[in-house]
Biopython code that builds the backbone (N, CA, C, O; Angstrom):
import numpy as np
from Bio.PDB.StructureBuilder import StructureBuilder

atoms = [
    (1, "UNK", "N", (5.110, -21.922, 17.979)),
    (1, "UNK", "CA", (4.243, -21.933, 16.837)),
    (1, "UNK", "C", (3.737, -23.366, 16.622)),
    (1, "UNK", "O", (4.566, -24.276, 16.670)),
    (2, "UNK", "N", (2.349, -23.664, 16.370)),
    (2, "UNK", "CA", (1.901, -24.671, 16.446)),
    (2, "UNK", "C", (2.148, -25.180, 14.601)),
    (2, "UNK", "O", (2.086, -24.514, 13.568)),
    (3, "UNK", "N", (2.430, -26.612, 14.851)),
    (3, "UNK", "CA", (2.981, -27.183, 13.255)),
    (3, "UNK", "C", (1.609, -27.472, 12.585)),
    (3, "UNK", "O", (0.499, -27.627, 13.093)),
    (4, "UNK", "N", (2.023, -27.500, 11.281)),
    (4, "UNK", "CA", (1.054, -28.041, 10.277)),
    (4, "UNK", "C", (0.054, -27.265, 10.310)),
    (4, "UNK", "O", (-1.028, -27.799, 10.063)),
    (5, "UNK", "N", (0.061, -25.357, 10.704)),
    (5, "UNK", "CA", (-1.201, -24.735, 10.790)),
    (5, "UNK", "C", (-0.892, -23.859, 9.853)),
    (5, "UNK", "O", (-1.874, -23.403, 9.266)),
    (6, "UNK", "N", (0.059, -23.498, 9.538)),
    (6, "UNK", "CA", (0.585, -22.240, 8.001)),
    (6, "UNK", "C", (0.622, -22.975, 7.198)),
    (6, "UNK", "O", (0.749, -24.196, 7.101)),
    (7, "UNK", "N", (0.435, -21.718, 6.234)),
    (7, "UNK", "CA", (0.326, -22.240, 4.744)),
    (7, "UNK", "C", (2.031, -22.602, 4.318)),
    (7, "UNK", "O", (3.024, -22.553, 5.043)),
    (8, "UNK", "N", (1.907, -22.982, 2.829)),
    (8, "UNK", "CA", (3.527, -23.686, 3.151)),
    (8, "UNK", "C", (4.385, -22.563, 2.628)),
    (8, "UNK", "O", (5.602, -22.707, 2.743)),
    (9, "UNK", "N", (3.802, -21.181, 1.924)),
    (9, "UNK", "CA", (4.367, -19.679, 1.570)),
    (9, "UNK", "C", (4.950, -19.266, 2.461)),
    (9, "UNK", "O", (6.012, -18.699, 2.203)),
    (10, "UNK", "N", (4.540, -19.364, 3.791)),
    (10, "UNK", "CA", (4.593, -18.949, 5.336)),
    (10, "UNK", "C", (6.145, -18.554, 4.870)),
    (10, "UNK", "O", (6.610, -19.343, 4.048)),
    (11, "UNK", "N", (7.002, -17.478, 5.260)),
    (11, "UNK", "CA", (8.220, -17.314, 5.589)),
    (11, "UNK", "C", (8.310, -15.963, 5.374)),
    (11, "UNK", "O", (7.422, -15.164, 5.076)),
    (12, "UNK", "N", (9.996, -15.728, 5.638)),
    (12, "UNK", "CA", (10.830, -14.415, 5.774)),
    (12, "UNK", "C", (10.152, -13.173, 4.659)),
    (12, "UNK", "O", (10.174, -13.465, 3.464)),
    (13, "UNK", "N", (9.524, -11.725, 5.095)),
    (13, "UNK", "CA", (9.236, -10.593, 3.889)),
    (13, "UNK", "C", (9.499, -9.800, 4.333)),
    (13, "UNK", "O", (9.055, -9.459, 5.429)),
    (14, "UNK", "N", (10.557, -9.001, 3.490)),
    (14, "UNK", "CA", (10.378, -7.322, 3.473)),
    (14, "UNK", "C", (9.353, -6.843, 3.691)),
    (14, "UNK", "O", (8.544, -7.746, 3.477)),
    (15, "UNK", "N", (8.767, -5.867, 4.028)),
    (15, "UNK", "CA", (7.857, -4.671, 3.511)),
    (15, "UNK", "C", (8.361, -3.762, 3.954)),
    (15, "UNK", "O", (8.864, -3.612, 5.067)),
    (16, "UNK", "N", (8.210, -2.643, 2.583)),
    (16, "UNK", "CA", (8.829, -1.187, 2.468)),
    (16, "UNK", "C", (7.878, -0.303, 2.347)),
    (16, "UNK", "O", (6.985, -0.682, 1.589)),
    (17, "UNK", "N", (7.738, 0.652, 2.771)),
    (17, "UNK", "CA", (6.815, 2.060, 3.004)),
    (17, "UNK", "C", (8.098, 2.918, 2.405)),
    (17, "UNK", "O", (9.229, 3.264, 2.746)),
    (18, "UNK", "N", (6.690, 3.100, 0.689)),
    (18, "UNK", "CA", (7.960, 4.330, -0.283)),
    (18, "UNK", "C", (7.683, 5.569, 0.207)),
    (18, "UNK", "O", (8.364, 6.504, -0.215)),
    (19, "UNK", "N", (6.737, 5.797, 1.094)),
    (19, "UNK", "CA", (6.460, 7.423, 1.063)),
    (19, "UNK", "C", (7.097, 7.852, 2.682)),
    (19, "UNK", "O", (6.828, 8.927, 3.219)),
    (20, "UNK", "N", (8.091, 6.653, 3.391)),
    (20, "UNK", "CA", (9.111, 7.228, 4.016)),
    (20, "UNK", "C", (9.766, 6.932, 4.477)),
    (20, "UNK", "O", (10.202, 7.310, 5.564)),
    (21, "UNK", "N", (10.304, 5.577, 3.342)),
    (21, "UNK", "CA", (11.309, 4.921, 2.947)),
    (21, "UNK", "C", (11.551, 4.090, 4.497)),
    (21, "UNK", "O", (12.639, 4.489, 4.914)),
    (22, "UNK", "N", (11.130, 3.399, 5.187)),
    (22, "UNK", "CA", (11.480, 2.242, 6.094)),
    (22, "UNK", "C", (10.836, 1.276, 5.843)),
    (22, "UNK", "O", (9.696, 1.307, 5.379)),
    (23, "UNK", "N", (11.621, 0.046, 6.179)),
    (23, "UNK", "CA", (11.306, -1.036, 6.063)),
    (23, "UNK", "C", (11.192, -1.713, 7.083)),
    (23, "UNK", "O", (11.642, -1.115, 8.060)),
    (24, "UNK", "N", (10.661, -3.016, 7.378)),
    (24, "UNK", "CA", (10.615, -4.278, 8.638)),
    (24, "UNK", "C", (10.445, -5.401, 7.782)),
    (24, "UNK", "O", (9.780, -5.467, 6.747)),
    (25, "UNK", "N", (11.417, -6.646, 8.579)),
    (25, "UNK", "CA", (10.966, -7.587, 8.373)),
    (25, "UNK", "C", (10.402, -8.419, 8.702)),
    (25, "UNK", "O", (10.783, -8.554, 9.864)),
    (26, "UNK", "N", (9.356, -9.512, 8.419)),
    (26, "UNK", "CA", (8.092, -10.268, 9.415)),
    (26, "UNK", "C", (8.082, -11.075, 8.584)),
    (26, "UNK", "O", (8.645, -11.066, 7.490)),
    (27, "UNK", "N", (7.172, -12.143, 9.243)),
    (27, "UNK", "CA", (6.808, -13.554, 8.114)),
    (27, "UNK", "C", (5.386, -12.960, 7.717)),
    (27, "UNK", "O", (4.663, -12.185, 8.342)),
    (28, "UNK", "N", (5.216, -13.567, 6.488)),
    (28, "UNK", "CA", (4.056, -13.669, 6.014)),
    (28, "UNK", "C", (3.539, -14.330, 4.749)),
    (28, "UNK", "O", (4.521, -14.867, 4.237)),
    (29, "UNK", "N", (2.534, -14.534, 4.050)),
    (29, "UNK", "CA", (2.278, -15.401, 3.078)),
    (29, "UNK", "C", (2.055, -14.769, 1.623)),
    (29, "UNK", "O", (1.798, -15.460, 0.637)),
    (30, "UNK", "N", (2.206, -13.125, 1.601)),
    (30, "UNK", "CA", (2.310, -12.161, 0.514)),
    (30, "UNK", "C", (2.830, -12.614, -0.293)),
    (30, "UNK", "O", (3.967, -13.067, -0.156)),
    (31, "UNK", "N", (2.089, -12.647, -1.540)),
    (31, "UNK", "CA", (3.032, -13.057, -2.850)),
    (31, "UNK", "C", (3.317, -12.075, -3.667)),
    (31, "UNK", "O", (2.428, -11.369, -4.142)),
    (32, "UNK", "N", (4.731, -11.889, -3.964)),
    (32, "UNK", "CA", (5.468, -10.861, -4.528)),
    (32, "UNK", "C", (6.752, -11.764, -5.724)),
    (32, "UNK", "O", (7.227, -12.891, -5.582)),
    (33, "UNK", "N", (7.027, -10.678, -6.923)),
    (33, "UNK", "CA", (8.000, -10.583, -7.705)),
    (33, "UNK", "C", (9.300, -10.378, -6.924)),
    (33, "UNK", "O", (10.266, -11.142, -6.910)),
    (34, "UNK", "N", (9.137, -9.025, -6.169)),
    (34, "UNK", "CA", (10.554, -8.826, -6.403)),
    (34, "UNK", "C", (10.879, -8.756, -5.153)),
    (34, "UNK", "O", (10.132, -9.017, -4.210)),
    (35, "UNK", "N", (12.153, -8.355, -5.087)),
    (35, "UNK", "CA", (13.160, -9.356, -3.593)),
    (35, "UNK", "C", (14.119, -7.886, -3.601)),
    (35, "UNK", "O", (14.228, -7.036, -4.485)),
    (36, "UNK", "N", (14.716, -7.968, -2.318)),
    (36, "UNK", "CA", (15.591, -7.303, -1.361)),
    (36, "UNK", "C", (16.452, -7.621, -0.570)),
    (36, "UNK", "O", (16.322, -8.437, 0.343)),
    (37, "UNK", "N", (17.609, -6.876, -0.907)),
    (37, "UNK", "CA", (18.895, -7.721, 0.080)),
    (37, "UNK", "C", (18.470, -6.474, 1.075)),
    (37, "UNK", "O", (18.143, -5.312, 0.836)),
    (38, "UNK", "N", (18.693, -7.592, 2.888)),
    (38, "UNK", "CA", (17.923, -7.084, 3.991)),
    (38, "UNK", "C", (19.630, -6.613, 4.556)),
    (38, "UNK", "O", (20.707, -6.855, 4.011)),
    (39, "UNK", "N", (19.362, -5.941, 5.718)),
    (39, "UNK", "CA", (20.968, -5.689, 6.447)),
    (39, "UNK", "C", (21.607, -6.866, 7.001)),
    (39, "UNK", "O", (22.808, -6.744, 7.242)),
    (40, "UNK", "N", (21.065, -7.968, 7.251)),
    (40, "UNK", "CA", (21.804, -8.984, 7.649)),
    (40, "UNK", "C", (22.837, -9.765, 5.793)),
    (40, "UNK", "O", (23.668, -10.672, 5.762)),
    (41, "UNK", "N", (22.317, -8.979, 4.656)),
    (41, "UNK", "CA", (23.112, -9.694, 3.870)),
    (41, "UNK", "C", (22.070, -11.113, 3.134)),
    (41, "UNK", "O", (22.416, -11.698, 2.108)),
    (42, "UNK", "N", (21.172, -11.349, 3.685)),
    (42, "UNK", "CA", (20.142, -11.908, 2.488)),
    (42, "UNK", "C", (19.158, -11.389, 1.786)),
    (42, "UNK", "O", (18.491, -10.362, 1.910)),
    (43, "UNK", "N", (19.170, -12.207, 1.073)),
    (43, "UNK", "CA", (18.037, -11.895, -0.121)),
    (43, "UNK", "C", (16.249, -11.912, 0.563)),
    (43, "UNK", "O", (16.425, -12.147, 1.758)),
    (44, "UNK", "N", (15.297, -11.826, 0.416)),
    (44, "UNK", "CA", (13.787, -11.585, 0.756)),
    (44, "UNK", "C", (12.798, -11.326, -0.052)),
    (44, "UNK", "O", (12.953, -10.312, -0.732)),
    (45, "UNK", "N", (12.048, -11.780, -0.167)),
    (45, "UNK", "CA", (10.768, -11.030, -1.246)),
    (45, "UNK", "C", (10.290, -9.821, -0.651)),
    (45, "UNK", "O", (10.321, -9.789, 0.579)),
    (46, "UNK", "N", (9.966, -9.078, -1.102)),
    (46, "UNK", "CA", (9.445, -7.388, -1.469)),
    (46, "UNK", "C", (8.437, -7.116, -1.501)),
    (46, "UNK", "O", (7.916, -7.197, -2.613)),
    (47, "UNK", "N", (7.519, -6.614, -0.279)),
    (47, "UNK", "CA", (5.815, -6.030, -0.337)),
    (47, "UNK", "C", (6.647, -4.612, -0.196)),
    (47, "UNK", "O", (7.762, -4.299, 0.224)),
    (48, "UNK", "N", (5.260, -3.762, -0.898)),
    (48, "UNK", "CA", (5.630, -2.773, -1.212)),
    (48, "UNK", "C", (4.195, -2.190, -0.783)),
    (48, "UNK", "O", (3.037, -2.540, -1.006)),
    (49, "UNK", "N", (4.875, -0.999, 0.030)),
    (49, "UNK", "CA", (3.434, -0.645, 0.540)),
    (49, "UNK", "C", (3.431, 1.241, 0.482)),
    (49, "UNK", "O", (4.475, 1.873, 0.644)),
    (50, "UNK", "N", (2.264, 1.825, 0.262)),
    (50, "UNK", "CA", (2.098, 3.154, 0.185)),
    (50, "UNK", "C", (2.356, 3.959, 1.147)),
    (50, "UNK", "O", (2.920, 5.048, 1.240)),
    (51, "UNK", "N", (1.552, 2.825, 2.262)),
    (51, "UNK", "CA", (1.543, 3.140, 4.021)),
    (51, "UNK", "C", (1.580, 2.681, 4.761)),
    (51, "UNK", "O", (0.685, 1.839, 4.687)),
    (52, "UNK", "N", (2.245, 2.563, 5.932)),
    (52, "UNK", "CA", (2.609, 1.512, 7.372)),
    (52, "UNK", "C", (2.045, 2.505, 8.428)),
    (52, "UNK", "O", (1.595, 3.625, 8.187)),
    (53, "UNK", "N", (2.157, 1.860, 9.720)),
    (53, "UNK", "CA", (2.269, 2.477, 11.133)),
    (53, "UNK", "C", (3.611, 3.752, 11.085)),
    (53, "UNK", "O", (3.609, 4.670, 11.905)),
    (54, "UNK", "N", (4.556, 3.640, 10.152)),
    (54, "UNK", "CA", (5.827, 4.383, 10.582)),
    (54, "UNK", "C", (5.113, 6.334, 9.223)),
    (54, "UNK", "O", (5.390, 7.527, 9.097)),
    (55, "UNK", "N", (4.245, 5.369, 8.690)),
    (55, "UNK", "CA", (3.379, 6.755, 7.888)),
    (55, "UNK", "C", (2.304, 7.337, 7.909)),
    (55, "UNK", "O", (2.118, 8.415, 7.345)),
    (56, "UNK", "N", (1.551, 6.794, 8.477)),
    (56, "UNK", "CA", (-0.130, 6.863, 8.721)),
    (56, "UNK", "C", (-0.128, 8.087, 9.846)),
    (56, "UNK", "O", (0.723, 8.246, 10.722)),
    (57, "UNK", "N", (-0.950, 8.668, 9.670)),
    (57, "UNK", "CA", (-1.202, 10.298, 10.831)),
    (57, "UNK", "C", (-1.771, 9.635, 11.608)),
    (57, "UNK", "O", (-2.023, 10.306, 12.608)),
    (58, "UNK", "N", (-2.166, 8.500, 11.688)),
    (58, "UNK", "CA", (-3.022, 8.430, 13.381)),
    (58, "UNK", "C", (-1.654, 7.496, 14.492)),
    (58, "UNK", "O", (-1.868, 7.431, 15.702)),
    (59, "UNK", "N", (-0.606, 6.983, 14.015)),
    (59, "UNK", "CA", (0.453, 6.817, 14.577)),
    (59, "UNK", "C", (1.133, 7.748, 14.412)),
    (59, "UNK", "O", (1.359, 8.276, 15.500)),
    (60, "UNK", "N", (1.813, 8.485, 13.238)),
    (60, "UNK", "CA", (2.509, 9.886, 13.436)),
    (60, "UNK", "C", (1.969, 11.066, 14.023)),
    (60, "UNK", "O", (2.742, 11.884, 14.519)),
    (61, "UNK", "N", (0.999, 11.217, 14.028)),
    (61, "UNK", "CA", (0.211, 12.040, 14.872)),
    (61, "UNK", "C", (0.573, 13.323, 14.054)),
    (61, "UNK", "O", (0.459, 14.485, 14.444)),
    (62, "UNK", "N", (0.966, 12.947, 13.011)),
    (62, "UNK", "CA", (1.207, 14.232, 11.995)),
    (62, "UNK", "C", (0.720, 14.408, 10.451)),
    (62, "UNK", "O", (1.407, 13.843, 9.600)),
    (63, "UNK", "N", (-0.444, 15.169, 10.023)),
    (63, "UNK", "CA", (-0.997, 15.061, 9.135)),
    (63, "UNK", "C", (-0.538, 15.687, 7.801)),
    (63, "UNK", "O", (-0.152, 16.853, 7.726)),
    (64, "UNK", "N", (-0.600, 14.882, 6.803)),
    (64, "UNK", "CA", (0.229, 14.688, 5.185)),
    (64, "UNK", "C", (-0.987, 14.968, 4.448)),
    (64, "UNK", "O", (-1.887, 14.132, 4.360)),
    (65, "UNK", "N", (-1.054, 16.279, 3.840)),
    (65, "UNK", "CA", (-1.791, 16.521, 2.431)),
    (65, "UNK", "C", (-1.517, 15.653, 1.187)),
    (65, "UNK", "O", (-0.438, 15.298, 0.713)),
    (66, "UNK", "N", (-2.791, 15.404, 0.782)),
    (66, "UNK", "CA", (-2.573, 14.465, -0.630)),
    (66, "UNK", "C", (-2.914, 15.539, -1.335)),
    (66, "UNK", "O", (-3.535, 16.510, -0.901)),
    (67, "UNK", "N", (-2.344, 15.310, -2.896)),
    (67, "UNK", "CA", (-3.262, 16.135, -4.028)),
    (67, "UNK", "C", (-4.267, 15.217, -4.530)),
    (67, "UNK", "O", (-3.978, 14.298, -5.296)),
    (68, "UNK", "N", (-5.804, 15.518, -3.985)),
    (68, "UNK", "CA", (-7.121, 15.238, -3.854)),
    (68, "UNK", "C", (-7.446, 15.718, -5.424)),
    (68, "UNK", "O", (-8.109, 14.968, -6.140)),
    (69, "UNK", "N", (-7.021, 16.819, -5.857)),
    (69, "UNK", "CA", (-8.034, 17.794, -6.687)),
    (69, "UNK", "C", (-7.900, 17.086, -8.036)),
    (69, "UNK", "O", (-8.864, 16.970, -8.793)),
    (70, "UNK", "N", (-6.624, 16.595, -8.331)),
    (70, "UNK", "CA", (-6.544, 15.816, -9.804)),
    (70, "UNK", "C", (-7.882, 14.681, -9.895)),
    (70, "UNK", "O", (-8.621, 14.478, -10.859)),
    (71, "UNK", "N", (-7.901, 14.035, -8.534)),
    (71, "UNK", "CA", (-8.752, 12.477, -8.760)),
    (71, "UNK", "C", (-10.207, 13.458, -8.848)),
    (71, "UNK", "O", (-11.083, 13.209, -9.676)),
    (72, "UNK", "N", (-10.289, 14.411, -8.025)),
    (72, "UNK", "CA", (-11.695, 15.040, -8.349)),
    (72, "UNK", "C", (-11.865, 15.381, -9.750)),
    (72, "UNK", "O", (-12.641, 14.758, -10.474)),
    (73, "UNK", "N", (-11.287, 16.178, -10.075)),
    (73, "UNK", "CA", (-11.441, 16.966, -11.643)),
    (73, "UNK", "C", (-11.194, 15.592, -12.631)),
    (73, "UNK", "O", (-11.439, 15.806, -13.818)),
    (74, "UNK", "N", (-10.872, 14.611, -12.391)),
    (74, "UNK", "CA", (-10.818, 13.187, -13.395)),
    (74, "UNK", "C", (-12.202, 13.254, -12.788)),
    (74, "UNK", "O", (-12.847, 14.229, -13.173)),
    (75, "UNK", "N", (-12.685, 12.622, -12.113)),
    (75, "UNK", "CA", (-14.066, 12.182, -11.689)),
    (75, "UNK", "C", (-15.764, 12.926, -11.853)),
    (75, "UNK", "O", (-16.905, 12.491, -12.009)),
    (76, "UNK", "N", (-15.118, 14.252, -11.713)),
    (76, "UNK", "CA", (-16.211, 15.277, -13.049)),
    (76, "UNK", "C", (-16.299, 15.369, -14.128)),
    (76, "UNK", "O", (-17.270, 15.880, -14.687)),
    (77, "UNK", "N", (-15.221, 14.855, -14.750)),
    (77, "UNK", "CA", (-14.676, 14.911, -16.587)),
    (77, "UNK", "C", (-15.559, 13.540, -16.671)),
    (77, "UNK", "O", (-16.600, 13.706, -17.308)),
    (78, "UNK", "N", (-15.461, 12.883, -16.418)),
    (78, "UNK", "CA", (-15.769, 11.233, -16.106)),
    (78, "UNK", "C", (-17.101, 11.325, -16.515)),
    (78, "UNK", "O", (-17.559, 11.096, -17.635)),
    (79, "UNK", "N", (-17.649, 11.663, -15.550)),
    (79, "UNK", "CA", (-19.159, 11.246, -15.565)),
    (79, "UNK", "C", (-20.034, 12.826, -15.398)),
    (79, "UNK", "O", (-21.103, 12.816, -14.788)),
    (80, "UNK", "N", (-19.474, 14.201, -16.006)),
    (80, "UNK", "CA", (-20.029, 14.853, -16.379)),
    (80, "UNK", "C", (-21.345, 14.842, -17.176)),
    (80, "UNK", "O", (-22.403, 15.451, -17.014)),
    (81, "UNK", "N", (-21.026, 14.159, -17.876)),
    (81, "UNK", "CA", (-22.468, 13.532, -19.437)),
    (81, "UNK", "C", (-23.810, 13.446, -18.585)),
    (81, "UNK", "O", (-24.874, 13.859, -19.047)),
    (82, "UNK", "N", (-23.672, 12.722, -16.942)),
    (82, "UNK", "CA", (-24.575, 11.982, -16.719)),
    (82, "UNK", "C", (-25.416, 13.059, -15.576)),
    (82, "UNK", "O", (-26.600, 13.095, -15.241)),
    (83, "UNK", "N", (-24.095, 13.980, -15.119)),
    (83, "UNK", "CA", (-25.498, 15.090, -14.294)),
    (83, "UNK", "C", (-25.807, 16.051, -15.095)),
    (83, "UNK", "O", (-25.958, 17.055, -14.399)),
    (84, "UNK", "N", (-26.048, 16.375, -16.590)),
    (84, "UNK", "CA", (-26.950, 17.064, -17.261)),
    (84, "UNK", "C", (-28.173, 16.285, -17.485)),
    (84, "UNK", "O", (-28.240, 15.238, -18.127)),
    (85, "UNK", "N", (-29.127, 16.889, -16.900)),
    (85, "UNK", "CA", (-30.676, 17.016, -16.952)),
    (85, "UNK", "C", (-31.265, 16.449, -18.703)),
    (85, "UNK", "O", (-30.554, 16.442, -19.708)),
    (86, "UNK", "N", (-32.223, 16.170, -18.651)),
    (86, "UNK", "CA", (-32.474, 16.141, -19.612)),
    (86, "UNK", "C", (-34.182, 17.387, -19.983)),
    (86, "UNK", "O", (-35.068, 17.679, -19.180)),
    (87, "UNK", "N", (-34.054, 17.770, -21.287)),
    (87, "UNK", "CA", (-35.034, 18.597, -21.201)),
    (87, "UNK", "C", (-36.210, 18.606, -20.916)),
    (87, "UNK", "O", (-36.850, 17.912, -21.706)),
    (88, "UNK", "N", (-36.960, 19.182, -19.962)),
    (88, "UNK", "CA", (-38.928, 18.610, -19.458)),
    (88, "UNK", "C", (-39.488, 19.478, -20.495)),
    (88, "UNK", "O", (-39.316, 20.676, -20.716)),
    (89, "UNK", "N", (-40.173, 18.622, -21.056)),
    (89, "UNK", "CA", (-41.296, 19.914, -21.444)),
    (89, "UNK", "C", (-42.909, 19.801, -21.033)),
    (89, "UNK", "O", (-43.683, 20.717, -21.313)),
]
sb = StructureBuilder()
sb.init_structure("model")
sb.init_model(0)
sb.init_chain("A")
sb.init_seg("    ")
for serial, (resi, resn, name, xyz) in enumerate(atoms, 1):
    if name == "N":
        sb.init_residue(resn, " ", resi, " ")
    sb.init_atom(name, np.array(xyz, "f"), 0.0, 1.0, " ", f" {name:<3s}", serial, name[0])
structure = sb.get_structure()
């Protein structure tokens, strides 16, 4: 690794994938609150992520339904007002 080219954050992070629960650890410059004791027995700061390579269908090669229909039906309630027409005469 060439010196004096990272930022000085540069070091040791968790990141956890909650939707199927694994973790890795890597360096990186993520700024995070909260921390995790790793299996070696130290402490780490904590990215927290929705989705990794170990969740994503185009590496699992296995596809995960979301519930889509809530964010839709929010998003018609939303801005319903604005696709009624107004009257021509």
């Amino acid at each position: 690794m060439k010196k004096e080219i990272h930022p000085d954050s540069y070091r040791l992070v968790v990141f956890k994938d909650f939707s199927c629960d694994e973790a890795f650890l890597t360096k990186s410059c993520a700024q995070t609150k909260d921390t995790i004791v790793w299996e070696d027995g130290n402490e780490y700061p904590l990215v927290k992520l929705e989705i990794s390579s170990k969740s994503h269908p185009f590496y699992t090669g296995k596809m995960k339904f979301v519930d889509t229909a809530g964010r839709i039906d929010k998003f018609n309630k939303k801005f319903a007002k604005f696709s009624k027409k107004a009257p021509t005469e």
